[in-house]
LUMRO-121658 format. One line per field, with one value per residue (C-alpha): chain; z, x, y; residue in one letter; residue number from 1. Coordinates in steps of 0.2 Angstrom, whole numbers, plus 2048, in hexadecimal, padded with zeros to 3 digits. Example, Ala and Ser with C-alpha at 12.3 -4.5 7.8 and 13.67 -1.06 7.14 Angstrom:
BEGIN
ch	A | A
z	827 | 824
x	83E | 844
y	7EA | 7FB
aa	A | S
i	1 | 2
END
This chain:
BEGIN
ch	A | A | A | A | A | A | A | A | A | A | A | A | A | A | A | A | A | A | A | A | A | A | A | A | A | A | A | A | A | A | A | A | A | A | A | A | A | A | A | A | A | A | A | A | A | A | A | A | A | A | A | A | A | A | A | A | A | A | A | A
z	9BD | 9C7 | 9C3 | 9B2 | 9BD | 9C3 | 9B3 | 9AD | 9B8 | 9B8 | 9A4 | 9A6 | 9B5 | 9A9 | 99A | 9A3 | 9A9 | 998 | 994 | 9A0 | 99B | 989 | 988 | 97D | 984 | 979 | 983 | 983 | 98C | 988 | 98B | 99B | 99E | 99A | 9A3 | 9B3 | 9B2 | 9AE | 9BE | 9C9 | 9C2 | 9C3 | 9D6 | 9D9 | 9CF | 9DA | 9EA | 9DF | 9DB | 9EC | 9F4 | 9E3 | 9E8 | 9FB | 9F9 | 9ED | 9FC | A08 | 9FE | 9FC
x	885 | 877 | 86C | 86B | 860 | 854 | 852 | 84D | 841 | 838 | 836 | 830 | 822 | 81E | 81C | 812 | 807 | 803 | 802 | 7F5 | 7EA | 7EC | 7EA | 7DF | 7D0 | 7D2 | 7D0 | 7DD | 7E8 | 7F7 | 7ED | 7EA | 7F9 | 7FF | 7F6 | 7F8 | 80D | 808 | 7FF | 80A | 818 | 810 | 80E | 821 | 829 | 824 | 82B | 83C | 83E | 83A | 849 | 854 | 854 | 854 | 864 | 86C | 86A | 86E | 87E | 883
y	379 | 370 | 380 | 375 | 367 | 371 | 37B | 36B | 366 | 374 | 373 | 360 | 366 | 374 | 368 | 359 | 368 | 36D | 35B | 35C | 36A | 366 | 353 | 34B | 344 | 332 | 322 | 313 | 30E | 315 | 328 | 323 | 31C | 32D | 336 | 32C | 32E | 342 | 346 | 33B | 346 | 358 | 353 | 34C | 358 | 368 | 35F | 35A | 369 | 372 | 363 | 36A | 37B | 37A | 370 | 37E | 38A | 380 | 37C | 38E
aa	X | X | X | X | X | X | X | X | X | X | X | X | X | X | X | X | X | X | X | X | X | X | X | X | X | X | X | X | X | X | X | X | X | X | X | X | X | X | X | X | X | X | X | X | X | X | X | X | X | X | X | X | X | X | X | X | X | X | X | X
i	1 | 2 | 3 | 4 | 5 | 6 | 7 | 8 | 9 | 10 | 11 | 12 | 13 | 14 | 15 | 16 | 17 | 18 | 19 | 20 | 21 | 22 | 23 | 24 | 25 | 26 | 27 | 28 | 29 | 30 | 31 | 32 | 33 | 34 | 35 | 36 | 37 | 38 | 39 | 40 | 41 | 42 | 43 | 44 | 45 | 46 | 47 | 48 | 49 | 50 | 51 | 52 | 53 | 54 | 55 | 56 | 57 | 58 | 59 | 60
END
């Protein structure tokens, strides 16, 4: 079930996305903080997922 992995991924990009798009505007620097971690992740996530699926099919 390695299917489950990428499922998973794809829920986490999906979620920092609307983390994203939804955040609160507040300072402080555990916001920030927050915010820095999300948009390093809604970049890396695509390209994990991209190696994910590349390998499935090589696989099979």
């Amino acid at each position: 079930m390695a299917d489950t992995r990428i499922i998973q991924l794809a829920t986490l990009w999906f979620a920092v996305l609307i983390y994203i798009q939804t955040g609160s505007g507040g300072g402080g620097a555990v916001n920030l903080a927050v915010g820095v971690i999300a948009i390093l992740l809604a970049y890396i996530l695509p390209l994990t997922l991209v190696i994910f699926v590349t390998l499935q099919l090589v696989d099979r």
